[in-house]
C-alpha positions as a Markdown table, in Angstrom:
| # | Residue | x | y | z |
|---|---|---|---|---|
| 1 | Unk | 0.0 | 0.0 | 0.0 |
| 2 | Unk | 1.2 | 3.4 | -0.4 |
| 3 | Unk | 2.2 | 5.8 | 2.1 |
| 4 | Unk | 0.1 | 8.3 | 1.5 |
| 5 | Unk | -3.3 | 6.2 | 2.0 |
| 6 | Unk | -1.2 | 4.4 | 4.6 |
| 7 | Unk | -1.5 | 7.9 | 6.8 |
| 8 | Unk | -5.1 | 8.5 | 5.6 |
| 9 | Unk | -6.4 | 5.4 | 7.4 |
| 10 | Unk | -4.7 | 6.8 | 10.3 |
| 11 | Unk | -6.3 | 10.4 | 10.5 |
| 12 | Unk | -8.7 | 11.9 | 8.1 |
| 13 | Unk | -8.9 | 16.1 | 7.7 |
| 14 | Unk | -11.9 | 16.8 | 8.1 |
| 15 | Unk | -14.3 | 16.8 | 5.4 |
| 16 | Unk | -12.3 | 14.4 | 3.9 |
| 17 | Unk | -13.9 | 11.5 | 1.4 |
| 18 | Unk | -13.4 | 8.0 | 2.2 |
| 19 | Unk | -11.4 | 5.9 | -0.4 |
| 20 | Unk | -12.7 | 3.1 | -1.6 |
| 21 | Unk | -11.3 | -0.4 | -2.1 |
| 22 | Unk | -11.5 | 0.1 | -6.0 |
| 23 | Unk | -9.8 | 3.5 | -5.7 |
| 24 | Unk | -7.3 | 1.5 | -3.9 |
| 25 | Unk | -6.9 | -1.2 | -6.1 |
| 26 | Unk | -6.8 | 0.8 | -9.1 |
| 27 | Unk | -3.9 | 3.0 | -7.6 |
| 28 | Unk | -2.0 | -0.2 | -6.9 |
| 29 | Unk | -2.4 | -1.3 | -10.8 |
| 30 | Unk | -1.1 | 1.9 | -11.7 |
| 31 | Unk | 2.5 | 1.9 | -10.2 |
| 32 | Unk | 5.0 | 1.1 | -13.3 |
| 33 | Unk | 7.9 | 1.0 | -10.7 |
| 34 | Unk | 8.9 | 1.7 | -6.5 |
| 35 | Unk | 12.1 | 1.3 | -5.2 |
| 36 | Unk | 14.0 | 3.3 | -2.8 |
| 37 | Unk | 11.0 | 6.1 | -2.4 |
| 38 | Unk | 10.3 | 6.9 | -5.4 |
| 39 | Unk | 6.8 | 5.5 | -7.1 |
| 40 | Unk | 6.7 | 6.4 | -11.1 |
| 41 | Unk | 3.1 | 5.6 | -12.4 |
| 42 | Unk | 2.1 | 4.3 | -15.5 |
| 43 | Unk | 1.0 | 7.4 | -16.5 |
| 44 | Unk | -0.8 | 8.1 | -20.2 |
| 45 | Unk | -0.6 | 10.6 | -23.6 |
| 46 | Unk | -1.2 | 14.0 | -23.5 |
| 47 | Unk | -3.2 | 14.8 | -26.4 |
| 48 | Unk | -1.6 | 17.5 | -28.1 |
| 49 | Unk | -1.3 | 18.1 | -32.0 |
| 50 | Unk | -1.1 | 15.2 | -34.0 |
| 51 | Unk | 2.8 | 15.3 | -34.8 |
| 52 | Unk | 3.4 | 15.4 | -30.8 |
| 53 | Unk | 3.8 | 12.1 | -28.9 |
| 54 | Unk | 4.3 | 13.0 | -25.3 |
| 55 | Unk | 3.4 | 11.0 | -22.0 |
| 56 | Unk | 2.7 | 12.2 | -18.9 |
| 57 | Unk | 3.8 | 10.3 | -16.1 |
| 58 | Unk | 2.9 | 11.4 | -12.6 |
| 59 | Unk | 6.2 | 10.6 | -9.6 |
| 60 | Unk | 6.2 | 11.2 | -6.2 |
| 61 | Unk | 9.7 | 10.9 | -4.6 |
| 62 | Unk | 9.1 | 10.7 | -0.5 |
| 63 | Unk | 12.5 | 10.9 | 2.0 |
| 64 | Unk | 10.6 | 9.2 | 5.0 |
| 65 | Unk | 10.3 | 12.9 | 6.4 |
| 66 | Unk | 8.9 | 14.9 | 3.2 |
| 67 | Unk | 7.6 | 14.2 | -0.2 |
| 68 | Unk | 7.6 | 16.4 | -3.6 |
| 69 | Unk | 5.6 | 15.3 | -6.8 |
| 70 | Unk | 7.1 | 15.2 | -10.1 |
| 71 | Unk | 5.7 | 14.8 | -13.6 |
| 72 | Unk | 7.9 | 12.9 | -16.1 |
| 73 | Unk | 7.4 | 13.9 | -19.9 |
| 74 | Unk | 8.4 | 11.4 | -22.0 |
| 75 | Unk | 9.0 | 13.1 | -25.7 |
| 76 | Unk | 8.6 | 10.5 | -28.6 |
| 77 | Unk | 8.5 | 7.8 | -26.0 |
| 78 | Unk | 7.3 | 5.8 | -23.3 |
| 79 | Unk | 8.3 | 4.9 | -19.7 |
| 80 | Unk | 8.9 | 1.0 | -20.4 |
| 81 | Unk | 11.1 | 1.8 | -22.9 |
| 82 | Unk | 13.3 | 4.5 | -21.3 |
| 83 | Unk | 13.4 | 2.8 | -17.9 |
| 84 | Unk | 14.7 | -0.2 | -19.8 |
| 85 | Unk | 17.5 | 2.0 | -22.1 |
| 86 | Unk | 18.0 | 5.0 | -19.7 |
| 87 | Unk | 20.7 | 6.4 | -22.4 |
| 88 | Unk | 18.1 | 9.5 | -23.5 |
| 89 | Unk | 18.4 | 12.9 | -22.9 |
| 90 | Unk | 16.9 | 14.5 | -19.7 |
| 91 | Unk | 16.1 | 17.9 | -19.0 |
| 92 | Unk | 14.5 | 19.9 | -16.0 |
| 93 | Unk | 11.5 | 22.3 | -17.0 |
| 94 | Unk | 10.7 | 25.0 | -14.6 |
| 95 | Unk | 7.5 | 26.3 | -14.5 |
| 96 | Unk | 5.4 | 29.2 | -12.6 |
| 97 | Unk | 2.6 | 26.8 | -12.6 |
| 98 | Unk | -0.3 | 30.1 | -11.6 |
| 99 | Unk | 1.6 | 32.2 | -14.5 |
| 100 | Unk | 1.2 | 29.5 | -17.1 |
| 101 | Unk | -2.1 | 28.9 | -16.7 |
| 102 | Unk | -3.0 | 32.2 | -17.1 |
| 103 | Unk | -0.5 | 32.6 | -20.3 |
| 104 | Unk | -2.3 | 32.8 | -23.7 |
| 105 | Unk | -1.1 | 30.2 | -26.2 |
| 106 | Unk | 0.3 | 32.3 | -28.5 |
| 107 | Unk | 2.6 | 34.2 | -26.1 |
| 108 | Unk | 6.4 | 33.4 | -26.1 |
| 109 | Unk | 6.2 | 31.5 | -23.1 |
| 110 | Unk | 4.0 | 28.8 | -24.2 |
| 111 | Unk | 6.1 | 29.0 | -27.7 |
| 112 | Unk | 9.5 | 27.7 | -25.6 |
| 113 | Unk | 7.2 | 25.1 | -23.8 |
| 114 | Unk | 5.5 | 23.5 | -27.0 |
| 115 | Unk | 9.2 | 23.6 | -29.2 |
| 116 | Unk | 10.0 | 21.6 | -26.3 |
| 117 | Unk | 7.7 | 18.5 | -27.9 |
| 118 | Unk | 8.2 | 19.7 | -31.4 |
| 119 | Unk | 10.5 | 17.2 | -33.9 |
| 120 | Unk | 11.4 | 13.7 | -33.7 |
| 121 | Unk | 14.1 | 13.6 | -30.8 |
| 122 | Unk | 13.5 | 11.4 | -28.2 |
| 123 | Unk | 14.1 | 13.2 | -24.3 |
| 124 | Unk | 12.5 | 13.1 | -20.6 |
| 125 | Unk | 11.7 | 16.4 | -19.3 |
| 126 | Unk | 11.5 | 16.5 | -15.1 |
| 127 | Unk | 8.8 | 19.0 | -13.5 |
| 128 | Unk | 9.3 | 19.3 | -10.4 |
| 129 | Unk | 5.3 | 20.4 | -9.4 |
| 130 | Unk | 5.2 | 23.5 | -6.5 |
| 131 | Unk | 0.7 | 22.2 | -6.2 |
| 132 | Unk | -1.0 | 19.2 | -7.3 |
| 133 | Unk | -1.3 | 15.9 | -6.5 |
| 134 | Unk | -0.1 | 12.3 | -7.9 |
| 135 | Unk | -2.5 | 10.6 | -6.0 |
| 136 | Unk | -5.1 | 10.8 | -3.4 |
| 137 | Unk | -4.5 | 12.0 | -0.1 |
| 138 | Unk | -1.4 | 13.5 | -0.8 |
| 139 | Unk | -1.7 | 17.2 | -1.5 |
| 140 | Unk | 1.5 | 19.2 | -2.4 |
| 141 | Unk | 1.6 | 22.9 | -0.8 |
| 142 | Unk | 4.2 | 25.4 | -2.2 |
| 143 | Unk | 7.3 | 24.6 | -1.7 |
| 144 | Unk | 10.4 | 27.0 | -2.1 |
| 145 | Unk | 13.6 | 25.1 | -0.5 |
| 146 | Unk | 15.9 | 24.5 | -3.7 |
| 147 | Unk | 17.9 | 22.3 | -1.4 |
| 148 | Unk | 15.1 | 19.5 | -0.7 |
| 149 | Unk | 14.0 | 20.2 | -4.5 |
| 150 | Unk | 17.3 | 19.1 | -5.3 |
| 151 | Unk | 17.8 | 16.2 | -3.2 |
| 152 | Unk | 14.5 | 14.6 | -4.3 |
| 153 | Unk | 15.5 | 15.0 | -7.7 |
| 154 | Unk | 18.4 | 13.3 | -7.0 |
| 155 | Unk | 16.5 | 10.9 | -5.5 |
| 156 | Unk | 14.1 | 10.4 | -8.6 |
| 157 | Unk | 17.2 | 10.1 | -10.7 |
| 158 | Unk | 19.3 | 7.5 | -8.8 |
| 159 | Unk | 15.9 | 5.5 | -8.3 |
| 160 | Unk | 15.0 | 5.2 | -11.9 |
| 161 | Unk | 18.2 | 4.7 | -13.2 |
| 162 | Unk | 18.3 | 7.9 | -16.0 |
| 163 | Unk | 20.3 | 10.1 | -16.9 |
| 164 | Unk | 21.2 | 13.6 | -14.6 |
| 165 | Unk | 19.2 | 16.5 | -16.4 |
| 166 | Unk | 21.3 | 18.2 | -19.0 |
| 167 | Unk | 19.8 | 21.2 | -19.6 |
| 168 | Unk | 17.3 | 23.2 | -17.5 |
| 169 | Unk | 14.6 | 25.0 | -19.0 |
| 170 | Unk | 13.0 | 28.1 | -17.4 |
| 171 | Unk | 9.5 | 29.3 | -18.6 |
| 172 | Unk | 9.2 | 31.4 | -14.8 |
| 173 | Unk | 8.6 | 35.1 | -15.4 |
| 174 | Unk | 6.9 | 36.2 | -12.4 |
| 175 | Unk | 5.6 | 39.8 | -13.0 |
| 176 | Unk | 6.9 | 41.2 | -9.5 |
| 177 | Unk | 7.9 | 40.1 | -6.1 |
| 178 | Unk | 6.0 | 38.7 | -4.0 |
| 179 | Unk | 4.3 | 40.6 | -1.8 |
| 180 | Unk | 3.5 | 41.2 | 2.0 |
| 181 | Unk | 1.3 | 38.0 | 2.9 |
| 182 | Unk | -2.5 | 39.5 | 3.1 |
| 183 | Unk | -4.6 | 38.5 | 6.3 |
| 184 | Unk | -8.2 | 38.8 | 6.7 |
| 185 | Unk | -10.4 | 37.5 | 9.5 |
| 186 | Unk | -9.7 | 33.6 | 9.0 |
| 187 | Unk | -7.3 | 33.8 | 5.4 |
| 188 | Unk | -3.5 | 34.8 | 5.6 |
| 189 | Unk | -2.1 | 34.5 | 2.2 |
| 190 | Unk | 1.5 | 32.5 | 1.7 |
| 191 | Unk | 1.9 | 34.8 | -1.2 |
| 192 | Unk | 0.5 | 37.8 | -3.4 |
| 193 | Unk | 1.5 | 38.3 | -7.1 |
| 194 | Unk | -0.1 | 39.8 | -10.1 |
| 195 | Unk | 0.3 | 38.5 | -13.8 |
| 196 | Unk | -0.3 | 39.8 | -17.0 |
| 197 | Unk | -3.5 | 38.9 | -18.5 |
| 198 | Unk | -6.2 | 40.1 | -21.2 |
| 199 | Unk | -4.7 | 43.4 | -21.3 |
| 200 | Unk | -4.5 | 44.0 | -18.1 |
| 201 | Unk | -3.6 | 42.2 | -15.1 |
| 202 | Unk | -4.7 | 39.4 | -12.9 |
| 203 | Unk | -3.6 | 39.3 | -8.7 |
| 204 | Unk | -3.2 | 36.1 | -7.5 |
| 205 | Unk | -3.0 | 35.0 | -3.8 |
| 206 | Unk | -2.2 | 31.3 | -2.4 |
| 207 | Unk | -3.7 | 30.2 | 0.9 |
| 208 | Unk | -3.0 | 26.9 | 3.2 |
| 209 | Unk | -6.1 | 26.3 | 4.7 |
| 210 | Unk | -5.6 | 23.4 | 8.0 |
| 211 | Unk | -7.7 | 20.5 | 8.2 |
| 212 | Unk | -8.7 | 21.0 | 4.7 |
| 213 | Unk | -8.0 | 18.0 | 2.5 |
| 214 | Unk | -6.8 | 20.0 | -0.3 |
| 215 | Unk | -5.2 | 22.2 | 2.1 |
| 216 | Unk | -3.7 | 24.8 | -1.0 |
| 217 | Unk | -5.9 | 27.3 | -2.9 |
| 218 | Unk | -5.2 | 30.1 | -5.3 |
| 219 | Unk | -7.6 | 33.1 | -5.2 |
| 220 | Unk | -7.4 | 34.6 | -9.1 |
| 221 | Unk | -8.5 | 38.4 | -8.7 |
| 222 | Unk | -8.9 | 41.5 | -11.3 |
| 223 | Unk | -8.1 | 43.7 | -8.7 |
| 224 | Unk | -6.5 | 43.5 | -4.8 |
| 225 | Unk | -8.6 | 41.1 | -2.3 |
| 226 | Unk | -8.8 | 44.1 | -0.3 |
| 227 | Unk | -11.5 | 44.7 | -2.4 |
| 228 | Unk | -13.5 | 41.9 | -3.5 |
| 229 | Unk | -16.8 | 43.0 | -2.0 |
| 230 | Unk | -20.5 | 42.9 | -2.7 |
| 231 | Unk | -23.8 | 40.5 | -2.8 |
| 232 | Unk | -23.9 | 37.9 | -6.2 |
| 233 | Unk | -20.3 | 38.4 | -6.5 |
| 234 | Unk | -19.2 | 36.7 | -9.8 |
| 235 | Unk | -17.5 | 34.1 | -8.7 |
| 236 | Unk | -15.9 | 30.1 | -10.1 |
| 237 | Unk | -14.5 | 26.9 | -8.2 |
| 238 | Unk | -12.0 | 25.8 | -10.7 |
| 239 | Unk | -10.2 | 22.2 | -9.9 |
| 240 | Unk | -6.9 | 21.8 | -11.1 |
| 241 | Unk | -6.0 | 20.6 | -14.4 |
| 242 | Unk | -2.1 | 20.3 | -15.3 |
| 243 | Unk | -3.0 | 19.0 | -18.9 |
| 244 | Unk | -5.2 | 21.7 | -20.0 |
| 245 | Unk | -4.3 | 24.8 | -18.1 |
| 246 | Unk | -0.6 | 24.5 | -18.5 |
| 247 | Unk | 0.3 | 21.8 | -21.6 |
| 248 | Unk | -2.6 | 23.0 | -23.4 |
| 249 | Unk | -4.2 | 19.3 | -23.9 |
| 250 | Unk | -6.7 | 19.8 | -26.6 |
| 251 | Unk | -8.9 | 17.0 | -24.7 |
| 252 | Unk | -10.5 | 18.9 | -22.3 |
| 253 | Unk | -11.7 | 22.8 | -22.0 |
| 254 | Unk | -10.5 | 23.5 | -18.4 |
| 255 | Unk | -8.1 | 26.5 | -19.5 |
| 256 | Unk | -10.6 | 27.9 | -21.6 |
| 257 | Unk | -13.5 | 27.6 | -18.8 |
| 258 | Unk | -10.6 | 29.4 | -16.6 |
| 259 | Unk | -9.7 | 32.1 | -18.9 |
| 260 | Unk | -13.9 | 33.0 | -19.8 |
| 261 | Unk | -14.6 | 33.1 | -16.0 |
| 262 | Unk | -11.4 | 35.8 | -15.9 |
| 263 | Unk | -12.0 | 37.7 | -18.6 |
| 264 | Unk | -15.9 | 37.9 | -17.8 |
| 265 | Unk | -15.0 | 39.4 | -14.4 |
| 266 | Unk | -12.3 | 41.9 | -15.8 |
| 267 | Unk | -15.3 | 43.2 | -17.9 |
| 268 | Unk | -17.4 | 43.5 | -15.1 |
| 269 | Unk | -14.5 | 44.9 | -12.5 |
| 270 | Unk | -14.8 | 42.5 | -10.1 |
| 271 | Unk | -15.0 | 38.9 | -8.8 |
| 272 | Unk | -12.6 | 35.8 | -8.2 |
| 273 | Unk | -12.0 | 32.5 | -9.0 |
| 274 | Unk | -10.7 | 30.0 | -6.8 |
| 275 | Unk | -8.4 | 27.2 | -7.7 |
| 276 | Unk | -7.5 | 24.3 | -5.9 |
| 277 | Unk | -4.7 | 22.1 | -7.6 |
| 278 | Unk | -4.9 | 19.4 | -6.2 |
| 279 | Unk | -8.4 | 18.5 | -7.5 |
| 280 | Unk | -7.2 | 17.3 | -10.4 |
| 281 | Unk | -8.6 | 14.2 | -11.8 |
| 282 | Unk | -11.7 | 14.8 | -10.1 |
| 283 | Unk | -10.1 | 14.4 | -6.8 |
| 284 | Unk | -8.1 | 11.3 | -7.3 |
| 285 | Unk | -5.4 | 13.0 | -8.6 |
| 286 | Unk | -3.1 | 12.4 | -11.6 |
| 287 | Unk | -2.4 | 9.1 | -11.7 |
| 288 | Unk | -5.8 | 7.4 | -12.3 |
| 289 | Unk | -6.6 | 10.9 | -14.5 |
| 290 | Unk | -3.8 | 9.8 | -16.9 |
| 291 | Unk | -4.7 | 6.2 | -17.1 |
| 292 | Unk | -8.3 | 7.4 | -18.2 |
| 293 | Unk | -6.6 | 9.9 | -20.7 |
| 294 | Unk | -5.8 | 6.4 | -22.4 |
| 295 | Unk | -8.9 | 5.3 | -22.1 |
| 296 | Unk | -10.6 | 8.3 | -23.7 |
| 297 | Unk | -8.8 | 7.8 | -26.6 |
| 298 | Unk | -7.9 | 4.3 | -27.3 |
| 299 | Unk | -4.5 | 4.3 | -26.3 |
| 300 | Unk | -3.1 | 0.6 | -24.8 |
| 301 | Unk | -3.0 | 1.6 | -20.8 |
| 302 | Unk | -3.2 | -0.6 | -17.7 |
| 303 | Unk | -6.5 | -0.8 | -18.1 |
| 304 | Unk | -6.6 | -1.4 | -21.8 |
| 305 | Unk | -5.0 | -4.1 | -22.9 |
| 306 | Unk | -7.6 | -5.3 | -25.4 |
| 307 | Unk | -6.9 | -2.2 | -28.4 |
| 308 | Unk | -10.7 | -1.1 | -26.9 |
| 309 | Unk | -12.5 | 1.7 | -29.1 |
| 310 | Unk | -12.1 | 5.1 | -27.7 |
| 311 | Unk | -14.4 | 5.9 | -24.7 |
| 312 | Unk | -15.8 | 9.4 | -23.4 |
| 313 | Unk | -14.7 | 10.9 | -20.1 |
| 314 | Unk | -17.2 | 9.5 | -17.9 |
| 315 | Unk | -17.2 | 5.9 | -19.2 |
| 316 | Unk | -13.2 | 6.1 | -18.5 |
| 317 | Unk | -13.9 | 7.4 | -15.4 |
| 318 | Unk | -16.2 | 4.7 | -14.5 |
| 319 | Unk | -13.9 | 1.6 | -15.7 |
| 320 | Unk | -10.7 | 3.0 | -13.2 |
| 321 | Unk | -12.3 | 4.2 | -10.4 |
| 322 | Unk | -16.2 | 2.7 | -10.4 |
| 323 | Unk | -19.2 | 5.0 | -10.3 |
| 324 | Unk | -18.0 | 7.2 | -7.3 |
| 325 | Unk | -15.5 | 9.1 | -9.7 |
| 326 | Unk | -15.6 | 12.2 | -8.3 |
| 327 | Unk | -14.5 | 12.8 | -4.9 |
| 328 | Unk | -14.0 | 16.8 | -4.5 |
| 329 | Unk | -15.5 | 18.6 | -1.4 |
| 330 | Unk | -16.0 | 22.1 | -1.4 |
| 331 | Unk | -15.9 | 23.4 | 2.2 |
| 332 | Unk | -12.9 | 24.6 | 1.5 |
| 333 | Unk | -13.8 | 27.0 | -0.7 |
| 334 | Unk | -17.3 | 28.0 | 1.3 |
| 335 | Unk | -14.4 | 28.9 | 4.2 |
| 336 | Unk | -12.6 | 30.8 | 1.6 |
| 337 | Unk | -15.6 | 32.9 | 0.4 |
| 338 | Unk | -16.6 | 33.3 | 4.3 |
| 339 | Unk | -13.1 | 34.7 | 5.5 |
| 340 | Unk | -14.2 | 37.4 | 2.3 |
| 341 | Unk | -17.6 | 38.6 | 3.7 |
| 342 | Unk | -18.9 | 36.7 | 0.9 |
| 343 | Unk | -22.7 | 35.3 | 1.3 |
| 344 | Unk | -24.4 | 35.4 | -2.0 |
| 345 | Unk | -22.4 | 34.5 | -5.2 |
| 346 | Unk | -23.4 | 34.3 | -9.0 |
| 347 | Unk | -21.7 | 31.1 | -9.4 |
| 348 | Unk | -19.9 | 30.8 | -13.1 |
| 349 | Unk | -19.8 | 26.7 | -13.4 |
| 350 | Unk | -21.6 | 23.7 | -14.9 |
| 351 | Unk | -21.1 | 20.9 | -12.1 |
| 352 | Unk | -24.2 | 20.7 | -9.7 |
| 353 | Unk | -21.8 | 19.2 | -6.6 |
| 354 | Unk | -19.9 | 22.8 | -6.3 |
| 355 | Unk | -22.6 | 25.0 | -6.3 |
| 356 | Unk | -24.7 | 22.2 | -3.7 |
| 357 | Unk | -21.7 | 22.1 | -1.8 |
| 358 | Unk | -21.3 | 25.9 | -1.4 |
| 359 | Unk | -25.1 | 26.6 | -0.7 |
| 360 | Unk | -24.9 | 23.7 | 2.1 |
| 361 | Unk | -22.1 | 25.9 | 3.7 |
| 362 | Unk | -24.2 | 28.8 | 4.3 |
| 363 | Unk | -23.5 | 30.6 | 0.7 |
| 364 | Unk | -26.7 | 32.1 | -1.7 |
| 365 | Unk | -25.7 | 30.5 | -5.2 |
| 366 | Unk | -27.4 | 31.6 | -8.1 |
| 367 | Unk | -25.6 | 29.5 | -11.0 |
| 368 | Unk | -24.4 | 31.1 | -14.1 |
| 369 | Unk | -23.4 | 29.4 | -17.3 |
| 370 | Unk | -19.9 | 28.7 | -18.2 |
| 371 | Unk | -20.7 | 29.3 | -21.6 |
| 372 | Unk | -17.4 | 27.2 | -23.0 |
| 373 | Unk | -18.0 | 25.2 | -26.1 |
| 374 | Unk | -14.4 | 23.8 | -26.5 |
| 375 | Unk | -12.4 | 22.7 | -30.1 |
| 376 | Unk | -13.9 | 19.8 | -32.1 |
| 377 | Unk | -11.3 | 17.1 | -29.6 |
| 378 | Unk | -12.8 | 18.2 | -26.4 |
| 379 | Unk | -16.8 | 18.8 | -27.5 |
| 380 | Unk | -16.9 | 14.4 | -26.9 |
| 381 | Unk | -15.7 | 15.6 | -23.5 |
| 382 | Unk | -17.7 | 18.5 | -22.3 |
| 383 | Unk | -21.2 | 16.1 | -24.1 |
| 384 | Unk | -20.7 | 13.4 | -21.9 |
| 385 | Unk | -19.8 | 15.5 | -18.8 |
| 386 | Unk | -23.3 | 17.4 | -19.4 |
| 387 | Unk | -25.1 | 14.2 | -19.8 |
| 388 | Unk | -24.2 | 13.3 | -16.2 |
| 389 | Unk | -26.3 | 13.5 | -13.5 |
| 390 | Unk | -23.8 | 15.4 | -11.2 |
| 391 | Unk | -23.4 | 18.1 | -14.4 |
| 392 | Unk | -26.4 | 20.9 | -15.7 |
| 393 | Unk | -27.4 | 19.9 | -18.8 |
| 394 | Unk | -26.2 | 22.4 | -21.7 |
| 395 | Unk | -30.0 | 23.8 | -22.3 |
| 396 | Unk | -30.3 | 23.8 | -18.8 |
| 397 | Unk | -30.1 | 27.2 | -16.8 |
C-alpha cells in the first residue's frame, strides 16, 4: 500500500472522502515501478497536436520525512522503454505553474514550452510540481527550499536509473515580487502576485487552509482582495488541471472555462476565482486521471490491454475508479468565500456538486453558465460531462 493512503487510514482532515477499495486497487495497478521512495506511475498521452507524442507520467519521490511530486514527460517515448534504455536525454523544466495557466497560447512563453515536444528527438523532461497531486491523499503545498528540490531530484534520478538532467529549461517570469502576505479575519495569504492577462492584469494570492483535505488554494482576482466586495459576487471553483491549463491538452476545456470566468470578471470589474490544484482528476489526482486519458482515446493503458474503441470521459472514469469518480469537497472553498464577507455568489460553473456544496455551507448560489463550447477534440468531453447527473445539462439554466 502506499504511504500516502497508509497515513489516511490513520487520520482523516476533516471533510475528507473516504477511499474506496477500488480507488485502492486501481492505484495499486497503476505503479509502473517503486524502489527506494520513489513510485513512477504508468502514467498516459497527452493529447496534443497530432505530430506530438508526449506522455505524462505522474512521480512522487518521499525521503521518509517529506515528499515532492514530479511529472515525467516522456518526448517520442514511453516509460517501459526509457526505464529499460536510460541512455536519453533529460532535461529539467521550470515552470510558474499560476503564470502559465494564465499565459495565452500564443505568447512566447507557451512557444518555448511547446518547441520543447516539437520534432522527432527522443528526451524526458522533469517538472518538479510547487501544487497538485499524484495521487489521493497526498496534497503538495508550495514549496520554495531549492535544497530538498534538489535532493528529491536526485532521488528520482538515482531510483530510476536515467540520466542527470542536462539542460534546465525556465518558462518562470513572475511579473513582480511577492508581496506582503495578506490576512483577513480567518485567510493569511503564503503569497501575493499579479500576472499579466487580457490586457491588463490578474492578482493572484495562495492560501493553506488546516484541516482542509486539499489544504492549498489560489484566489485569481482582477483587482486586490482588499477589495472583493458585494452581494452575487461573480464568482468560479475551478479544480486543477495540469494538462489543460498548463500543456494545453486539446482533450478537455478546463483553461478555456478558466480564462472566460477571468476575462468575464475583468469586464465587469470585479469577482474571483478559486483554484484548488490538487483537485485534479476529479479528486483522485493524476495518476488514475492519466490512465483514463488512455482510455478516452484508445490508447493501450493498464486498463486497456484489449486495443478497446475510444471511450468518453465519464465511461473512462467509470472503468478505473467505479461509479464514485468524483470525490472533491468544497468546504474549503465556502471557508474561503466566508473569511471574504462573501454570502451570496453568482456562481460561473456547470457541475451541480460545487454550487450544492457551497449553498450547504451557508452561501446564496445563483448559478451562471460557463458558456465554454471547446475545439472539435474536447466537445466528446464537455457532451458526456453534461449528460451526467452530477453536471447541468447544456440547455439547462
Amino acid at each position: 500500500m502506499l504511504p500516502g493512503i497508509r497515513e489516511f487510514d490513520r487520520e482523516s482532515p476533516r471533510g475528507a472522502p473516504e477511499i474506496s477499495d477500488i480507488y485502492r486497487q486501481s492505484i495499486e495497478r497503476l505503479v509502473l515501478m517503486q524502489r527506494n521512495g520513489v513510485t513512477h506511475f504508468y502514467g498516459g498521452p497527452l493529447h496534443l497536436d497530432d505530430e506530438k507524442d508526449v506522455w505524462l507520467s505522474p512521480v512522487e519521490v518521499d525521503d521518509g520525512e517529506q515528499y515532492s511530486y514530479f511529472q515525467l514527460l516522456y518526448v517520442n517515448t514511453r516509460p517501459e522503454e526509457v526505464l529499460s534504455n536510460p541512455d536519453v536525454a533529460v532535461s529539467y523544466l521550470e515552470i510558474d505553474e499560476a503564470s502559465f495557466k494564465l499565459t495565452a497560447v500564443d505568447s512566447l512563453g507557451y512557444e518555448q514550452l511547446t518547441s520543447q515536444f516539437s520534432g522527432d528527438r527522443k528526451q524526458v523532461l522533469i517538472r518538479h510540481c510547487k501544487t497538485g497531486m499524484a495521487y489521493y491523499p497526498r496534497p503538495v503545498t508550495p514549496n520554495e527550499d531549492p535544497d530538498l528540490v534538489y535532493k528529491h531530484l536526485e532521488q528520482l534520478v538515482d531510483a530510476i536509473g536515467i540520466r542527470e538532467p542536462e539542460v534546465s529549461v525556465s518558462l518562470s517570469k513572475l511579473s513582480e515580487k511577492d508581496r506582503v502576505p495578506v490576512t483577513t479575519d480567518l485567510l493569511e495569504t503564503v503569497h501575493a502576485r499579479k500576472y499579466p492577462f487580457g490586457g491588463g492584469e490578474i492578482h493572484s494570492y495562495g492560501l493553506i487552509l488546516d484541516g482542509d483535505p486539499w489544504q492549498y488554494y489560489e484566489i485569481f482576482t482582477p483587482h486586490e482582495i482588499e477589495r472583493i466586495s458585494g452581494e452575487d459576487l461573480l464568482v468560479r471553483v475551478d479544480s486543477g488541471c495540469d494538462i489543460g491549463q498548463i500543456y494545453d491538452d486539446k482533450g478537455c476545456d478546463c483553461r478555456d472555462q478558466l480564462h472566460t470566468a477571468l476575462l468575464e470578471m475583468q469586464e465587469v470589474g470585479n469577482g474571483l476565482v478559486i483554484h484548488i490544484p490538487s483537485q485534479d482528476g476529479r479528486g483522485f489526482g493524476a495518476a488514475t486521471k492519466m490512465e483514463t486519458e488512455g482510455l478516452k482515446r484508445g490508447i493501450e493503458v493498464v486498463f486497456n490491454k484489449g486495443n478497446i474503441e475510444p471511450v468518453d470521459t465519464v465511461v473512462a472514469a467509470r472503468m478505473v475508479l467505479g461509479e464514485d469518480f468524483d470525490i472533491r469537497t468544497y468546504e474549503g472553498a465556502g471557508r474561503v468565500l466566508a473569511s471574504l464577507g462573501i454570502k451570496s455568489i453568482l456562481l460561473k460553473n456547470d457541475n451541480r456538486l460545487k454550487a450544492e456544496g457551497l449553498a450547504a455551507g451557508g452561501i446564496r448560489v445563483t448559478r451562471k453558465r460557463t458558456n465554454t463550447t471547446g475545439t472539435d477534440s474536447s466537445r466528446q468531453h464537455i457532451e458526456a460531462k453534461h449528460k451526467h447527473v452530477t453536471y447541468f445539462g447544456e440547455d439547462e439554466n
